[in-house]
N, C-alpha and C positions, 0 to 999 in steps of 0.2 A: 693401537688407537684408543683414543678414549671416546667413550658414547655416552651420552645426556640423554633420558626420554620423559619428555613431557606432557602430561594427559590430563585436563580437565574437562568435564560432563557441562550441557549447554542448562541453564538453571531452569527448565522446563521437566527436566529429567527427575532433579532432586538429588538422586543416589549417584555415584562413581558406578555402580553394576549396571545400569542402563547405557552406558555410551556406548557407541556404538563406530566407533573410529579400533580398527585393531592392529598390533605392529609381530613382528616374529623376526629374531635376529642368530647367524648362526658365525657366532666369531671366529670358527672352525676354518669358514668358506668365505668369512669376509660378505656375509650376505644380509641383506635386509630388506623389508617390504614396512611397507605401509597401505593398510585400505581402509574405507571409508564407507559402510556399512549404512544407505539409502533409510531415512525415515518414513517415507512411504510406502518399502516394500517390507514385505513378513520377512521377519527373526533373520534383520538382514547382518546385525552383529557377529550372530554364527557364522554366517557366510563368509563375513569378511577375516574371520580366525584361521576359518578353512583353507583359503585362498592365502593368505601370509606363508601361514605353517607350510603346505605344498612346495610353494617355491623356496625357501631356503631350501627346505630336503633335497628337492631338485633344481637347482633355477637353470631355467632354460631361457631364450633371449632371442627367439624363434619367435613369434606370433602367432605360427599355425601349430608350432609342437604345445606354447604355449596354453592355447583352446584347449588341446587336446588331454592336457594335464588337467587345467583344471573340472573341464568336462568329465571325467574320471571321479572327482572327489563330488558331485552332485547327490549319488547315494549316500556319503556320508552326510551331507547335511538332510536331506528329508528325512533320515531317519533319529536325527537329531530329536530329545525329547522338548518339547512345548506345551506350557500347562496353558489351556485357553481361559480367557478372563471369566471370572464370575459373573458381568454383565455380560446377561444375554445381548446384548445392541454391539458392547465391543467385542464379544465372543463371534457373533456374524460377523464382524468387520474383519477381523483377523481370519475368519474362514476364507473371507473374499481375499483378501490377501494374499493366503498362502497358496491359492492357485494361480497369480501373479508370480509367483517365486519370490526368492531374495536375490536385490540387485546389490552392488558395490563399486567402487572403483578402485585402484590397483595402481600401485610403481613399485618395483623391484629395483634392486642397484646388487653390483657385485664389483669389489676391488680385483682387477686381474693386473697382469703383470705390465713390466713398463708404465708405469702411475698410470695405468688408466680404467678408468669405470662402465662398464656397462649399464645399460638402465635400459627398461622397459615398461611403459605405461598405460595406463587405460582408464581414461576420466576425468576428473580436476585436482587432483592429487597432484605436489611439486616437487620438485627436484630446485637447489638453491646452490651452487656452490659460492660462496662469497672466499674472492683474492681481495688483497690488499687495497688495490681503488676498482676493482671489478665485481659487478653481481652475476652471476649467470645461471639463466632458468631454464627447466626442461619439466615439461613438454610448451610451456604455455611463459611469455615472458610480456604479458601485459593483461591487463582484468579484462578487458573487452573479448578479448579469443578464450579465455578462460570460462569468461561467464555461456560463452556461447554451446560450450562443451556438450556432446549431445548422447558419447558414446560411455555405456556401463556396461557393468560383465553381469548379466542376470542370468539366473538357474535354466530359468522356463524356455528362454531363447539359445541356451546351451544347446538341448536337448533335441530344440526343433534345427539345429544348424544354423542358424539369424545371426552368430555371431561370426563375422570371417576379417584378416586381419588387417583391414582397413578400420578397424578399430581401436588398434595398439601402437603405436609410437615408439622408435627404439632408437638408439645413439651412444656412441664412444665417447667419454670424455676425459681430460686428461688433467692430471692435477699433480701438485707438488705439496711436499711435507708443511709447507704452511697455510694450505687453502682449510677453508672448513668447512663441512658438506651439510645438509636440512632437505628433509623429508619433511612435507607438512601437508596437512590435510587442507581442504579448499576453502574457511572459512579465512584461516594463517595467512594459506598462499594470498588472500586477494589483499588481505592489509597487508604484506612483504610489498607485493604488489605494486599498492599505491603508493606506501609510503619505505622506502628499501632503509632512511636513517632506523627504522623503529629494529628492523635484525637487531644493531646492536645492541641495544636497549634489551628483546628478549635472549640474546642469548649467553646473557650476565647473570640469568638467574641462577640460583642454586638452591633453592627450597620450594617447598608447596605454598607457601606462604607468599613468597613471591608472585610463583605464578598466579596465584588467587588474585591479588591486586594486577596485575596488569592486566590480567583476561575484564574484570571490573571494571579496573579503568577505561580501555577503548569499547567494551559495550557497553557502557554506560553514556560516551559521549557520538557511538553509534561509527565508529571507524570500523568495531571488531563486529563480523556477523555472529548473532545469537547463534552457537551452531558448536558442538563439539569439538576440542581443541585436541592436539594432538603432533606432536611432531620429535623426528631424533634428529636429535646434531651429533656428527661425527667430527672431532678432532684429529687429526692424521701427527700423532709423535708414537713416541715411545713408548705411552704409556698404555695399559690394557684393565682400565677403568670401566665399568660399568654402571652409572646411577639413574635411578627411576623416581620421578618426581611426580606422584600423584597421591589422590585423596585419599584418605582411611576411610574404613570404614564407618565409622563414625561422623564423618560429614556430610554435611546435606545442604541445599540450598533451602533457604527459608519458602516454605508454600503461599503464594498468591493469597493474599484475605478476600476472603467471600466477602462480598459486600451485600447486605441484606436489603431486599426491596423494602422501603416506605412507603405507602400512598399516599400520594398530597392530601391533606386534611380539605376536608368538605368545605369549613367554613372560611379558611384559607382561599380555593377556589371561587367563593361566594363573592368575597371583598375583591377580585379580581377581578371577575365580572361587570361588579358593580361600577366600578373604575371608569371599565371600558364603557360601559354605558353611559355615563355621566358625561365622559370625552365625549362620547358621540353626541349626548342631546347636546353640548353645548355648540357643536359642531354645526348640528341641525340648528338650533338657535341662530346662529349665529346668520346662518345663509337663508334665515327665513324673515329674520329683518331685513338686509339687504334685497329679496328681493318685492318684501313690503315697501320700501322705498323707492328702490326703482319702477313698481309698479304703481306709486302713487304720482312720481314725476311722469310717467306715460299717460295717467289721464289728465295731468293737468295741461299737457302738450293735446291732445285730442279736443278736452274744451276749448282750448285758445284757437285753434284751429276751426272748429264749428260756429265760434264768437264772431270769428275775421268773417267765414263765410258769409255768415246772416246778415253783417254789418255792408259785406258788398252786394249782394244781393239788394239790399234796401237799398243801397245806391244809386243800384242800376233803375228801379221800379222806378224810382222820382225822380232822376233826374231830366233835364231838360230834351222835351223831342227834338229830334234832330230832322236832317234829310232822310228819307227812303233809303235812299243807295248808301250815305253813309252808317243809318241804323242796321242796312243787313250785315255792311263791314262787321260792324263793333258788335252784332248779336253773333256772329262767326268767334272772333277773338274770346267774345264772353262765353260761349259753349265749349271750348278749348278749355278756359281756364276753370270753367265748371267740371269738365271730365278728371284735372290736372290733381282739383280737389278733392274728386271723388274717389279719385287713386289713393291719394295719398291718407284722406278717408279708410281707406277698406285697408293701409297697411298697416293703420295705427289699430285699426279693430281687432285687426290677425291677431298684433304682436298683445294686444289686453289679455287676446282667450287666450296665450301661449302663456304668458303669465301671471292667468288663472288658474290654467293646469296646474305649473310650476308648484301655486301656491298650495293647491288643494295638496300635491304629491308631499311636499315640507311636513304641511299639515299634516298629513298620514304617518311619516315619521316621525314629528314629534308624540303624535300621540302613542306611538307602539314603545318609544323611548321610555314614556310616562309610563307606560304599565311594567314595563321590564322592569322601571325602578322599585314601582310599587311589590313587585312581584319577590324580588330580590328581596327588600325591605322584608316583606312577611318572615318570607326563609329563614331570615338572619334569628 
């Protein structure tokens, strides 16, 4: 069988030596693993070397022998050496860490006899067999049950027993000399995923180069998650090929530019201010004429109104006496319209003082507007 393995580091990383995706293949045994080595838990890369390497040596396809094995290799990795960071802040951080342990995820596969594969899994790590007009996925054959994935193999909960095998996924499947097999780690699996044309696409490549631009390409237009790439494709002929496609050492992703704080210039914020203030008095101007106006139409409705009064009132005083009975009529009607007026008297009065207030309140803004300007002015 020929085997492809392709590995690039998520550009947060920088170096190929930080990723943290690890694979182990024993052509002996026809076995391979791939795990995927959690960024939030401590020196979880190691863990996932450990956990590869084991199952080729042994692969087992059991769930509970499975634990049991890798439960086993736990002293290897604690005792693993780790230089803690220079920064005391990230040095505490990685302390708190490593009492969490190192988590990972896990798939195994083994060619056994009568074309068929084993596989055993634990986490979002895929299984891909692509036939001719067929895909087929294991453990997880759509992003939604994918993304949902709950279960990883961590050191700490080894130790306490928390891990039992409702947490591993196992299955036979069966293939022919022209199928082609993909391991890929969970950032792959979910663009395979969503989009199954792009397989073909990655697995034409044949250089670093290659994979550089198309891991590029889809993170850049945000299909690929930023996340460490990683996956083997087995071709099932004749041939017993083995090529590894990843970074030298010499490559590196370009570092973030610092972007250096500026402080807005003083005088910058001055002319901005002033701006705003200028909007405002004109603002205030503006509604302090209107309601000069309107309150100059209110008292000429008030005089016209006191004019009529006094005008009928005189009326009344001279005009001709009448009968008794019909003078108390018309001095009834005339007390009516006397009250009618005084109503309307005392509403026109309200509404002055109400747009006296008004006025004075304008006034109080314009003048605080005027000093802001003034005040501004100086600064400058």
């Amino acid at each position: 069988m020929n085997v492809k393995v392709l590995q690039l580091h998520k550009r947060p990383a920088y170096f190929f030596k930080n990723i943290q995706d690890k694979y182990a293949i024993n052509k002996e045994k026809k076995c391979f693993a791939l795990a995927d080595g959690t960024t939030q838990s401590f020196n979880s890369e190691k863990w996932a070397e450990i956990i590869t390497k084991r199952f080729i040596e042994k692969p087992v396809f059991s769930p509970k022998d499975l634990i049991k094995s890798f439960a086993q290799s736990i002293d290897e990795y604690n005792s693993s050496d780790f230089e803690f960071s220079a920064n005391p802040s990230k040095a505490s951080l990685e302390k708190t860490k490593k009492k969490q342990g190192g988590t990972a995820t896990f798939i195994g596969l083994q060619f056994v006899k009568n074309n068929h594969i084993q596989l055993i899994s634990c986490g979002d790590t895929n299984f891909f067999k692509i036939s001719k007009k067929k895909v087929e996925c294991f453990p997880f054959s759509e992003v939604d049950s994918l993304d949902n994935n709950k279960h990883f193999i961590n050191t700490e909960k080894l130790l306490d027993q928390k891990i039992d095998e409702t947490y591993f996924q196992t299955k036979t499947i069966s293939f022919s000399d022209k199928d082609l097999i993909i391991l890929a780690t969970d950032a792959l699996s979910r663009l395979f995923l969503k989009e199954p044309k792009i397989i073909s696409e990655f697995i034409i490549i044949e250089s670093f180069e290659g994979l550089h631009q198309f891991c590029l390409k889809y993170w850049e237009n945000k299909q690929l998650e930023e996340d460490d790439i990683s996956a083997i494709i087995i071709k099932i002929d004749s041939e017993n090929n083995l090529t590894i496609i990843q970074p030298d050492d010499n490559f590196m992703f370009p570092k973030e530019e610092e972007k250096e704080f500026i402080p807005t210039p003083l005088k910058q914020s001055n002319n901005y201010n002033i701006q705003e203030v200028r909007n405002s008095f004109n603002s205030i101007f503006k509604d302090f004429n209107e309601v000069k106006n309107t309150l100059s139409l209110q008292q000429i409705l008030i005089f016209s109104i006191l004019g009529m009064s006094i005008v009928f009132f005189s009326f009344l005083y001279f005009s001709l006496p009448k009968k008794e009975e019909e003078n108390q009529k018309q001095l009834t009607e005339e007390n009516n319209e006397i009250k009618n007026l005084e109503s309307q008297l005392e509403i026109a009065c309200n509404t002055i003082n109400k747009l006296n207030n008004e006025n004075k309140g304008l006034e109080n803004q314009l003048e605080k507007a005027c000093n802001t300007i003034n005040y501004e002015n100086k600064t400058q």
